[in-house]
C-alpha positions, 0 to 999 in steps of 0.5 A: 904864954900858953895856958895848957899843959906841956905837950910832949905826944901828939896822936892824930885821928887818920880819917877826915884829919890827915885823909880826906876819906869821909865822903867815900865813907859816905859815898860807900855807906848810901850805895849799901843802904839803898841796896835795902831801901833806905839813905844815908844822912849826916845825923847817921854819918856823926852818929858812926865816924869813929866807931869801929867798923861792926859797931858802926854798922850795927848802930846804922842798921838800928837806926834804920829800921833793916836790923832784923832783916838785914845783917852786918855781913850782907850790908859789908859786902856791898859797902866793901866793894865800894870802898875797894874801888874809891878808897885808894885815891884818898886825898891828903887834907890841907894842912896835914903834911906840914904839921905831921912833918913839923911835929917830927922834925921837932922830935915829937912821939907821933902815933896815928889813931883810927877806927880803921881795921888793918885792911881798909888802913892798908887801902887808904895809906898805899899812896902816902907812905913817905908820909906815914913814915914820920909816924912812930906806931898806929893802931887800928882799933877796928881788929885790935885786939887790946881796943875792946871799945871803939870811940867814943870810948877812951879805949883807943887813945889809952892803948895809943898812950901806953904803947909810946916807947916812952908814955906821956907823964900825963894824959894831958901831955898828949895832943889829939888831933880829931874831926868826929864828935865821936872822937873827940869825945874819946880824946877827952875822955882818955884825958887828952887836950883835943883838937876838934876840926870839924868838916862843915860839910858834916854837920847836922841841922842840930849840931850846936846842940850836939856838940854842946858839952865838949864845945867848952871843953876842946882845946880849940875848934878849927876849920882846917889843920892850917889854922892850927897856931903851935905857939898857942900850946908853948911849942915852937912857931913853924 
């Protein structure tokens, strides 16, 4: 018997969940920064997953000392040309489709919410449209104008929730799927049971110590989306 609230919406996180487009993101991010003489690392790359995109840049800028000489646009122009050329080819991550499918074919409200702007979204999703058409709505916190703080601001996910045809009762009725601390960090604070699937590949020298406060608090942490159990939230099996 299941412990949690009913789950009556579910949203999913797109990067690093249902798109495996981090180690473009990576890929793009290194290529700017050593334009200017400094690398990219995975205590920068948790420090901006889920952020939106200005906000994310600024953040890498301040920490890595190029803020003053360097601006937000002169860093996108490099990191944009990266991203148009890789990001079109993003693989579907394992797990993803079955479960995106099994929430649909139980009649599920599906949202996706993603620091993503309309542009880079558009450029991810080209190929997976018949996929995306399971999904009732998106929002893309990166130029939305409601969304006034990315994550890990509760902003995203309460403007997802209200605009469901018909909103959750709770926020606890919701079901959050995200891959960034960041994110998951917007998931519980907008009041939603949130699942954290980390990618290994990510994680910092210091990560117990990062993610410490919300390890207690997440519905679960997995490994990938294949693990995920519905009859452990009172849902139907597969």
């Amino acid at each position: 018997m299941s412990s949690h609230h009913e789950i009556t919406h579910v949203i999913f996180d797109f990067d690093g969940v249902i798109v495996d487009t981090e180690k473009i993101y990576s890929v793009a991010n290194d290529t700017a920064l050593k334009t200017f003489g400094r690398s990219f690392n995975n205590t920068l790359k948790n420090g901006m997953m889920g952020r939106k995109k200005t906000e994310a840049v600024q953040w890498i800028l301040q920490q890595t000392g190029i803020a003053e000489h360097v601006t937000v646009e002169q860093y996108d122009e490099i990191y944009d040309k990266q991203l148009n050329e890789l990001l079109q080819n993003a693989p579907i991550l394992p797990g993803a489709a079955k479960l995106i499918e099994y929430f649909r074919r139980n009649n599920f409200p599906l949202a996706i919410c993603t620091g993503s702007n309309t542009h880079e979204f558009e450029l991810k999703s080209r190929n997976i449209q018949t996929l995306l058409k399971n999904f009732d709505f998106f929002v893309l916190a990166g130029d939305d104008p409601e969304v006034k703080a990315g994550k890990p601001a509760p902003d995203s996910y309460l403007v997802t929730m209200k605009r469901f045809p018909n909103p959750p009762k709770m926020a606890a009725n919701v079901l959050v799927f995200e891959d960034s601390i960041n994110g998951v960090r917007s998931g519980l604070a907008a009041g939603c049971q949130t699942v954290f699937i980390p990618q290994d590949e990510f994680k910092t020298h210091d990560w117990e110590e990062r993610i410490a406060d919300i390890k207690p608090v997440v519905a679960e942490t997995l490994k990938s989306l294949e693990e995920f159990k519905p009859e452990k939230y009172g849902l139907p099996p597969f």
